[in-house]
C-alpha positions in Angstrom: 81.3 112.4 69.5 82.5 115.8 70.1 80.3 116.2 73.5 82.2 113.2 75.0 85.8 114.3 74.7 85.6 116.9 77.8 84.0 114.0 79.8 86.9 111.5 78.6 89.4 114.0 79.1 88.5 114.8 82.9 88.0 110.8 83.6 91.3 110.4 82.8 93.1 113.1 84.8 90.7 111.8 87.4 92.8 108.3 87.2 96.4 110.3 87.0 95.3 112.2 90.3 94.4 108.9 91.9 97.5 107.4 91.3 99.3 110.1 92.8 97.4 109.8 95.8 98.3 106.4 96.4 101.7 107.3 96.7 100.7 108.8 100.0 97.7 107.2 101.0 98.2 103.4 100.7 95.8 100.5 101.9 97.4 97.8 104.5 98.6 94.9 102.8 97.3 91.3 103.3 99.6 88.6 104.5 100.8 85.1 103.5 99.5 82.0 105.9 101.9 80.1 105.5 105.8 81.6 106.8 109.1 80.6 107.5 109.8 80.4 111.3 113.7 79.7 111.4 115.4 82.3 112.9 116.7 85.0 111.1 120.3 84.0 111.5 119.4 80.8 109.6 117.6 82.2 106.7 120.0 86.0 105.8 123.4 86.5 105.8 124.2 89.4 108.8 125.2 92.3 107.7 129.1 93.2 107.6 129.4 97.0 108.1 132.9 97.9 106.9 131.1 96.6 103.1 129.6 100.3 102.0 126.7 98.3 100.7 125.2 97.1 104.3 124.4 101.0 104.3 121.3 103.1 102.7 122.7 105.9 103.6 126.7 106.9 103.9 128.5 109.8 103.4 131.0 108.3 101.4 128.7 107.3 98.4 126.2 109.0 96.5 123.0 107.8 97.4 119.5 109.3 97.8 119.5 110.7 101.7 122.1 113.4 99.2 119.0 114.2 96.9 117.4 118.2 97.7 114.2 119.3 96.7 114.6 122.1 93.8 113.3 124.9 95.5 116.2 124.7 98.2 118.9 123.5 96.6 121.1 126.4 96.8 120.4 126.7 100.5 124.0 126.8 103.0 125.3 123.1 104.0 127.3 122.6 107.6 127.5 119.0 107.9 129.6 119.2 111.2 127.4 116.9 113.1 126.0 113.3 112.1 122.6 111.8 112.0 122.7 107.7 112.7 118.9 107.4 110.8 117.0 104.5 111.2 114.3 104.0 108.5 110.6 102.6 108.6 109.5 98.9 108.0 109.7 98.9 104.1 109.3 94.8 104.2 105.7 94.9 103.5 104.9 92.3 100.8 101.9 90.3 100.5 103.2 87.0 100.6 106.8 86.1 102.3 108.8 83.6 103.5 110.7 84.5 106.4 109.6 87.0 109.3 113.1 89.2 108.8 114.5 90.8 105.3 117.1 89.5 103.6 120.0 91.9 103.5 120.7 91.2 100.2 116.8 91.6 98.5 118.2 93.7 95.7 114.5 94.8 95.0 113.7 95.8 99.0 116.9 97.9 99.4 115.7 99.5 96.0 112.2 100.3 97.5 113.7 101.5 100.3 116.1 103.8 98.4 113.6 105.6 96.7 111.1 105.9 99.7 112.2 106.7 103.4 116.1 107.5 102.1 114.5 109.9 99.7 111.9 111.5 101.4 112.9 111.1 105.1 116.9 110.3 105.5 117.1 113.7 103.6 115.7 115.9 105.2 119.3 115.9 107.7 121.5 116.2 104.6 122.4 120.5 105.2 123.4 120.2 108.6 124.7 116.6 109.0 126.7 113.8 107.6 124.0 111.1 107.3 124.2 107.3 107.9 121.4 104.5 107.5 122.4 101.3 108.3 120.4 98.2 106.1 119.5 95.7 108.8 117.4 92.5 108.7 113.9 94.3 109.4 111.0 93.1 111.0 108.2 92.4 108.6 105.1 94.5 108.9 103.3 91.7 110.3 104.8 91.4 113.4 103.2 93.7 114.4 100.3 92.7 114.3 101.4 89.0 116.4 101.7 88.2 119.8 104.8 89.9 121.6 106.3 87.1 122.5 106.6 85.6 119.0 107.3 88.8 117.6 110.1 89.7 120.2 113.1 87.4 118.3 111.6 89.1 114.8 112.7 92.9 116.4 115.8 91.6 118.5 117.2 90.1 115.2 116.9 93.6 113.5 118.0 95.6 116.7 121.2 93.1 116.7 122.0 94.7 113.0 121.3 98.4 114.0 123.2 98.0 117.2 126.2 96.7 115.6 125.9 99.0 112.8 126.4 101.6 115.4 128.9 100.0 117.2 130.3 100.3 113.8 129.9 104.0 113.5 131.1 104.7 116.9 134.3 103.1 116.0 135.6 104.2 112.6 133.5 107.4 111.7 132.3 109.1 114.3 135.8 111.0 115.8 134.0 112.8 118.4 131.5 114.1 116.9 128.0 115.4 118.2 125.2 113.4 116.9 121.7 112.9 116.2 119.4 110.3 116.2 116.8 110.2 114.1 114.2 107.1 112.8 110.6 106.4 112.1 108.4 103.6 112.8 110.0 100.2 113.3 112.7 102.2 113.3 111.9 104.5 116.7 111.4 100.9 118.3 114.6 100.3 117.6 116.1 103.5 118.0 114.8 103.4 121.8 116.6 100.8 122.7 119.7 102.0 120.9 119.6 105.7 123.1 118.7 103.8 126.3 121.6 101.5 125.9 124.2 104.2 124.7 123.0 107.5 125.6 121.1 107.5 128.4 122.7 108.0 131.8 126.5 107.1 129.9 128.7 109.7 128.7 127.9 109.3 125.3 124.3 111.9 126.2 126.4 114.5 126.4 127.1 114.3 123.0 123.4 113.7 121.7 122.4 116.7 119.8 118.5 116.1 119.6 116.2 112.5 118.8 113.6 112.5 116.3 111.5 109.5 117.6 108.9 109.8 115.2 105.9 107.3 114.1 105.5 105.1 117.2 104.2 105.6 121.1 107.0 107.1 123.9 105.7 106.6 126.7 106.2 109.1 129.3 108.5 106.9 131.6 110.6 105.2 129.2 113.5 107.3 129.6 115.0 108.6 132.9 117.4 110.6 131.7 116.1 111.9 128.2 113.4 114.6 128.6 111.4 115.7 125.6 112.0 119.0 124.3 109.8 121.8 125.5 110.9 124.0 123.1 112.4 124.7 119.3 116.2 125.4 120.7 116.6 123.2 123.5 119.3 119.8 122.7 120.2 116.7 124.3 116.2 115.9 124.4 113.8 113.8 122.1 111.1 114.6 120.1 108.3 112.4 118.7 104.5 112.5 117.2 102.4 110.2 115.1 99.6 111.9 112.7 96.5 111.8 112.1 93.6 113.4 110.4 91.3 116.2 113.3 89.2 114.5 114.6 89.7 111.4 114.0 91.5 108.4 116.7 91.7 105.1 115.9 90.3 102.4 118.0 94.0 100.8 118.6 95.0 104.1 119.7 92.1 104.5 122.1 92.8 101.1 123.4 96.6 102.2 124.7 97.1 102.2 128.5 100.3 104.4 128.5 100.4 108.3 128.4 102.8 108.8 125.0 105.1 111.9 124.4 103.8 114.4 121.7 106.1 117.1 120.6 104.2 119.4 118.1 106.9 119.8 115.2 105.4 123.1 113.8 105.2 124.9 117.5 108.4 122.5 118.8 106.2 122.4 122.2 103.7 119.7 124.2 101.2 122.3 124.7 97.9 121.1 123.4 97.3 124.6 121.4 96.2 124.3 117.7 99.0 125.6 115.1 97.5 126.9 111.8 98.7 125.3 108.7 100.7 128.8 107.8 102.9 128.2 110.4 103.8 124.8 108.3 106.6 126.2 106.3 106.5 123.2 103.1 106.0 119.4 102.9 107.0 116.9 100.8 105.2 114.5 99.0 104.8 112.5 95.8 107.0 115.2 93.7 110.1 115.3 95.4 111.4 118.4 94.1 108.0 120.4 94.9 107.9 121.9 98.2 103.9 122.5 99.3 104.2 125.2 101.8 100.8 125.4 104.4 99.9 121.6 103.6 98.8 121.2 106.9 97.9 122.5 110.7 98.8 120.6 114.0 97.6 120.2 117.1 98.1 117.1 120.1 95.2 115.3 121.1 96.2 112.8 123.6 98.5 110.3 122.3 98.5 111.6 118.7 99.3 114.8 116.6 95.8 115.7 114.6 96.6 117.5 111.4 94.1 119.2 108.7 93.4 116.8 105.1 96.7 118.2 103.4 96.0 120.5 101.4 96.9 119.1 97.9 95.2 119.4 94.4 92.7 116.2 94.5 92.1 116.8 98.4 88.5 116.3 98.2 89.7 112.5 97.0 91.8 112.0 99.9 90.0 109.3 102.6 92.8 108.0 104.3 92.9 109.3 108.2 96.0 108.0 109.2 98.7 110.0 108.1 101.7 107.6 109.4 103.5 107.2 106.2 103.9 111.3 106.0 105.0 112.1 109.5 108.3 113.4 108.0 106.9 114.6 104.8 104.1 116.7 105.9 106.6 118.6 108.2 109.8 118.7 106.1 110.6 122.1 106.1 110.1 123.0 109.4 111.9 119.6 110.5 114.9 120.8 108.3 115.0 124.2 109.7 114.6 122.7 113.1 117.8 120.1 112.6 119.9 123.6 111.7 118.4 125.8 115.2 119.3 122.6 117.7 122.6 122.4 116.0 123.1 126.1 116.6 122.2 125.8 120.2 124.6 122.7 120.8 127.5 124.6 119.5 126.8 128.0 121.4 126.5 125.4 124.6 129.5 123.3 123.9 131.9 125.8 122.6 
C-alpha cells in the first residue's frame, strides 16, 4: 500500500497542473443550431452610459482594471492620460439564443470582470485613468459566418462602443490625451472607432499610442495612423497576434492582406528574433505572480511567433495558438511601454 502513495500523490498534482493550464490554454467551444435572429435592438436593452454599471471599467468605482500584481504594487502611479479599453469577445457559451450579449447577463459581465478587466484592462492602471465600456458583443460565432450575416452582429456592438465614447468625449475626457487600447473583437471595433475619430480629425493629435492587439491590420487600413517603428514614438498603433515558433495556422496562411506586426518586446517591425530575457514578466493564471522570461518573440509574416512559455507543467502545454495571452505574455514590458510613450507625448506637447 505504501509503494502506491508516491504514484497517487504525483497523479494528483498532475490533475491540479492541468487545471491550471486550462486557464490559458482553452479548447474552442461548440455552438448551438438553433439561434435567435432578431436584431439585437429587439432582444437587449442598449446600454445608457451616464448609469456606472454600463461600464467594466471606470475610474470612479472600484473594479478589477484597479487590481496590481504583488510584486509591483508599490511601483509610482501618473494617471494624467486616459485609456478608452475595449475588451475581447467573452460571449462564448455553447449554446445561446441571440447573436449579441445582453447588457444585463449578470453572469457574462462577471466572467468578463475577472478575465480581460483583470488581466488585460490592468495593465494601463499606473499611467492612465481607465475606461471599458460593457456593450452588446458579438458572439464568438460570428465569426466563424458569412460577412454579410455577421456584419449587423458587429455594427450592433460598434453602435454601443461608439456611443460609449461619444460619452466619454463629452463628460470625462476634459482635454485630455488618450489612449486606445483593445483586443480581439475588440481591435475590430476599436478600428473603426480611431478611423472615425482620430484619423485625419483633430482629435489625432491627441492620440497618445493604439494597442490594436489580437486581430489582422492590414497595412492600408489607415492613412493617417502609421505603426510605431520604435519604443518612444506616439500618435502611432501597435498590434500582434501570437503564436507558438513555428507554427501558422492554415486560416492565417489563407489571408490575402499584408497585416502590421509590431514586436512588443523590441517595440519594432523588424523581423529579428528577441530572446525571452528581454521579456521583462507575464501574467498568467496567478495574478499576483509575475513570470519574468516566459517567452521570446519574433514576426513571421502576419503573426508574432513566441517560444512554449516557460511555466512549471510546460512539457503539458499543446495549445499553438497563444491568442488568449497576447496581453499576458507581454505584461510587463506592455506596462513599462504605456509609461515611455506617455513620457514622450508630454516632452512633445509641453
Amino acid at each position: 500500500m505504501k509503494q502506491n502513495i508516491p504514484s497517487l500523490f504525483f497523479f494528483k498534482r498532475l490533475i491540479i497542473l492541468l487545471f491550471i493550464l486550462s486557464f490559458f490554454f482553452y479548447n474552442q467551444p461548440l455552438f448551438a443550431q438553433s439561434i435567435n435572429n432578431l436584431n439585437a435592438s429587439e432582444l437587449s436593452s442598449i446600454p445608457k452610459y451616464e448609469n456606472l454599471k454600463m461600464w467594466a471599467a471606470h475610474p470612479w468605482k472600484k473594479d478589477f482594471s484597479d487590481s496590481v500584481p504583488k510584486g509591483i504594487i508599490n511601483e509610482i502611479k501618473d494617471t494624467s492620460v486616459d485609456v478608452f479599453f475595449i475588451h475581447p469577445t467573452t460571449y462564448t457559451e455553447k449554446t445561446f439564443i441571440n447573436w449579441n450579449a445582453d447588457i444585463n447577463d449578470i453572469k457574462l459581465n462577471d466572467k468578463t470582470d475577472y478575465s480581460t478587466i483583470l488581466y488585460q484592462a490592468s495593465v494601463f492602471n499606473a499611467s492612465c485613468r481607465v475606461f471599458c465600456p460593457r456593450y452588446r458583443q458579438a458572439h464568438l460565432k460570428s465569426f466563424y459566418i458569412n460577412n454579410k450575416e455577421a456584419e449587423e452582429y458587429f455594427d450592433t456592438a460598434y453602435e454601443d462602443i461608439k456611443n460609449a465614447f461619444i460619452y466619454y468625449l463629452e463628460n470625462f475626457n476634459n482635454g485630455r490625451p488618450i489612449i486606445i487600447a483593445s483586443h480581439s473583437q475588440g481591435t475590430k471595433h476599436a478600428g473603426r472607432l480611431l478611423k472615425e475619430f482620430f484619423e485625419g480629425k483633430e482629435l489625432q493629435k491627441k492620440l497618445v499610442c493604439a494597442y490594436l492587439i489580437g486581430m489582422p491590420i492590414p497595412e492600408n487600413y489607415f492613412t493617417k495612423l502609421n505603426p510605431c517603428i520604435d519604443s518612444t514614438e506616439t500618435g502611432c498603433f501597435v498590434g500582434w497576434r501570437t503564436f507558438k515558433k513555428g507554427y501558422t495556422p492554415d486560416f492565417i496562411k489563407k489571408e490575402k492582406i499584408k497585416s502590421i506586426i509590431v514586436n512588443p518586446l523590441s517595440w519594432t517591425i523588424d523581423n529579428n528574433f528577441y530572446s525571452s530575457k528581454m521579456n521583462k514578466g507575464g501574467v498568467i493564471k496567478n495574478f499576483n505572480k509575475i513570470i519574468p522570461k516566459i517567452v521570446s518573440a519574433k514576426i513571421h509574416d502576419n503573426i508574432l511567433w513566441s517560444c512554449k512559455p516557460k511555466i512549471i507543467g510546460k512539457v503539458f502545454i499543446v495549445k499553438k495558438n497563444y491568442h488568449i495571452g497576447d496581453i499576458n505574455l507581454f505584461y510587463i514590458n506592455i506596462r513599462q511601454n504605456i509609461r515611455c510613450r506617455i513620457k514622450e507625448y508630454n516632452k512633445i506637447n509641453k
